[in-house]
N, C-alpha and C positions, 0 to 999 in steps of 0.2 A: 213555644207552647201553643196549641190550638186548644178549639173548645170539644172535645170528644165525641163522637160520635160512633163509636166501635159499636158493634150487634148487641153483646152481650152487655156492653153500659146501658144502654137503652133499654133493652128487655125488663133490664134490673130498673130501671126511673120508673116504666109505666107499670111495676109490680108492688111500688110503694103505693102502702093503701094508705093515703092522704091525698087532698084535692091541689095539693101546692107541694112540688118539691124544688128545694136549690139547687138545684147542679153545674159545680164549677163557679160556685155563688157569686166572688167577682173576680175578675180574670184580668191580669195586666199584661198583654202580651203587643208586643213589637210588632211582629205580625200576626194577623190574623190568619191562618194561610185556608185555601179553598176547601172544603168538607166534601166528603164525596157524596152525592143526593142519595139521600136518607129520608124515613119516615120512622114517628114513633106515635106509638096509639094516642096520648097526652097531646095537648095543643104545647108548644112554646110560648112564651115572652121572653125577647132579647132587649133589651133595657141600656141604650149609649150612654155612658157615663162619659167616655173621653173618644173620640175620632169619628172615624164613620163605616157603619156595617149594613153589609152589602147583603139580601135574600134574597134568591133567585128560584123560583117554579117554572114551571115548562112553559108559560105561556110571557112571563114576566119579571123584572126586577124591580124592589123597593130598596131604599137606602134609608138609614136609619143616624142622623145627622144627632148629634148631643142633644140630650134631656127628647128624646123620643125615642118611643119603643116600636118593634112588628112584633106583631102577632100570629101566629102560624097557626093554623087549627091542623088536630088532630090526623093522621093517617096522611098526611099532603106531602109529597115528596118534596124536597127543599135544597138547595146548598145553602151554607153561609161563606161570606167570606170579611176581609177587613179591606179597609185603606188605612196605610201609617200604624201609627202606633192607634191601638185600639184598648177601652176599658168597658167593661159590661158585665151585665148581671141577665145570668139566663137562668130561667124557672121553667119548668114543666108543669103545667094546670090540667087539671079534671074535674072542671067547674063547675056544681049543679046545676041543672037547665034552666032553675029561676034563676041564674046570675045575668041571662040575656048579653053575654059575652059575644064580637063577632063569629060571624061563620066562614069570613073568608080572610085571606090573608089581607091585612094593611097595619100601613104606619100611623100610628097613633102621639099624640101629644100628651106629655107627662107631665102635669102641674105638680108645684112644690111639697104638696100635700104628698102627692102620690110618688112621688120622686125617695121623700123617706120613710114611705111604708113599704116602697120596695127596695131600699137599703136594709129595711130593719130583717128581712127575709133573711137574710145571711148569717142572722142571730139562732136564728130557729132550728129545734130540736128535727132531725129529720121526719122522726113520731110525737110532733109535735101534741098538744092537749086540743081536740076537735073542738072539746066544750069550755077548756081554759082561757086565759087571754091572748094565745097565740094564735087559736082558730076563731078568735074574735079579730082580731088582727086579718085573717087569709078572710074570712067573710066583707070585713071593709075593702079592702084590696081589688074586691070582685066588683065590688057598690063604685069604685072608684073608676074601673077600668070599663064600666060600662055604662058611665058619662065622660069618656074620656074624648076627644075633638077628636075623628079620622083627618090625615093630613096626603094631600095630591100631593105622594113622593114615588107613585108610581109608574115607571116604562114599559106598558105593553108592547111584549116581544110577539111578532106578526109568525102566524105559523107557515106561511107560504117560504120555500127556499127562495124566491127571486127578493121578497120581503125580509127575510133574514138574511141575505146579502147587501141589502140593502146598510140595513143595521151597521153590521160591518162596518161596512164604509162611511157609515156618518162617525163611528165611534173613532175610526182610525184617522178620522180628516175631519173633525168637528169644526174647523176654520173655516172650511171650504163652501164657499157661497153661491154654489150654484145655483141654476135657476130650478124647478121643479121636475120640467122636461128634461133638462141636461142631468139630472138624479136617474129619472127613468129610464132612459139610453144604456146607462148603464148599465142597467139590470135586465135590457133588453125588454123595457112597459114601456106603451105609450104614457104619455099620461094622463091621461084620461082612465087609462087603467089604473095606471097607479094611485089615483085618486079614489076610485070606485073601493080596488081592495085595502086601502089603508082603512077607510071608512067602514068598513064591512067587517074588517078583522080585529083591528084596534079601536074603531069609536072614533077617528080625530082625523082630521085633516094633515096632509105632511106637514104645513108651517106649524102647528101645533104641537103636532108628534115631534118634529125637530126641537122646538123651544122646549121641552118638555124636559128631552136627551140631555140639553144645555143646562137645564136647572140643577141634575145629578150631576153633570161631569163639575159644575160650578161648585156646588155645596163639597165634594172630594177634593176638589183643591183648594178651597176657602178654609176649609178644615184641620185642611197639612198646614194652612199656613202661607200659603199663595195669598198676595195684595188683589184686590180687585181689578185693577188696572192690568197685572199680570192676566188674571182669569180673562178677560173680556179681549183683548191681545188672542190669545191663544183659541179663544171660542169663535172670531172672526169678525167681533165688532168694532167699529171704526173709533169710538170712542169708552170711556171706561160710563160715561154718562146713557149710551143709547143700549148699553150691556144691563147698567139698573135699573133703566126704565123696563124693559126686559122683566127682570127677575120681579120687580115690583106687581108686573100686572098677573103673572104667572105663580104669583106667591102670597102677596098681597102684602108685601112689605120689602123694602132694601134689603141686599143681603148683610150689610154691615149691622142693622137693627133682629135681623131673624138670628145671627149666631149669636149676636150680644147675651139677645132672651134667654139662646140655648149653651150658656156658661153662667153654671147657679157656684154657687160658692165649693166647695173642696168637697170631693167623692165621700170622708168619712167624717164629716163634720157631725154625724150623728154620733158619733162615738168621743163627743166632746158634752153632751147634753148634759 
């Protein structure tokens, strides 16, 4: 099962006159498998309940680790995809302009509060009651997501080909410790250049831009279920110790305390209330 994305499903989401539709409301699928890039006039929220999902636009990728949502605005070409077994809740919004909702795509932070107001979306009549307590419900929802914390789960993809070859190559040998200049060579930059155009394209320095790649490839397989010690092995660090210090200053917490946060109690524990 994927999450749909066909012409005519979409036509039909962004034709329902409501400001908030469920579609696919929660979705338990094994795999998540790659969507082909799509747009729909409606903004999305894909909403991690269980694994990790992956939004990809032309310039960049967000990952989207449990109890965090992305946000997708309106008309922005997208893929989705999964890592592992994946669970989520995707809404399509047509938010009025006082909701001060993002304009660009990021990953955002779901507190507990907001976690089962957007459980309870699932419930909801697709022609829901605007002025009933359901559209008082999609009104808080909006109050909620536009105090919600944005979270740095983003990897600016470099639009230069010798830069996206680049990419490549770190994703495929994320172990691999080369020096800056020996990165460069291979893609045939100085680096001096290569410094210049990372900076220019993406904002970051390559040590930055690398530890960045490390944080995503880290939170995918912390999330399968890979040991820390494994992850940091595989990412190229000497120790499972100099891997955390790592993720801590890039995150601003251990990854063993950031997944903890993002495992709240059981997906349908609203339906015990």
């Amino acid at each position: 099962m994927q999450l749909d994305v066909r012409t005519d499903w979409l036509s039909y989401v962004d034709e329902v006159p409501r400001a908030l539709v469920a579609a696919n409301a929660v979705a338990n699928l094994e795999t998540l498998e790659q969507s082909p890039r799509h747009h729909h006039e409606k903004a999305q929220l894909i909403f991690t309940i269980l694994g990790i999902i992956n939004c990809e636009i032309e310039d960049a990728v967000w990952i989207v680790p449990p109890q965090c949502a992305v946000w997708i605005p309106g008309r922005l070409p997208h893929t989705v995809f999964g890592s592992g077994e994946v669970e989520c809740i995707s809404l399509f919004i047509d938010p009025p302009k006082a909701a001060n909702l993002p304009e660009e795509c990021c990953t955002i932070t779901v507190s507990s509060f907001l976690r089962q107001l957007l459980l309870r979306t699932t419930e909801l009549p697709e022609l829901y009651d605007v002025d009933g307590p359901d559209g008082r419900i999609v009104s808080v929802i909006f109050d909620e997501l536009a105090m919600a914390p944005v979270e740095d789960l983003r990897l600016p993809i470099p639009g230069d080909p010798r830069l996206k070859r680049l990419t490549d190559l770190l994703i495929a040998a994320p172990a691999d410790r080369a020096t800056v200049g020996q990165w460069a060579s291979r893609v045939a930059l100085s680096e001096r250049s290569l410094s210049r155009m990372l900076a220019e394209e993406v904002g970051m320095s390559f040590g930055r831009w690398r530890r960045q790649l490390h944080v995503i490839l880290a939170l995918r397989s912390l999330s399968a279920g890979q040991t820390v010690q494994a992850v940091a092995m595989d990412l190229g660090y000497e120790s499972a110790s100099s891997f955390v210090t790592m993720f801590r200053k890039m995150v601003g917490k251990p990854p063993s305390r950031y997944l903890l946060e993002r495992r709240g109690p059981a997906p349908h524990d609203h339906d015990a209330r």
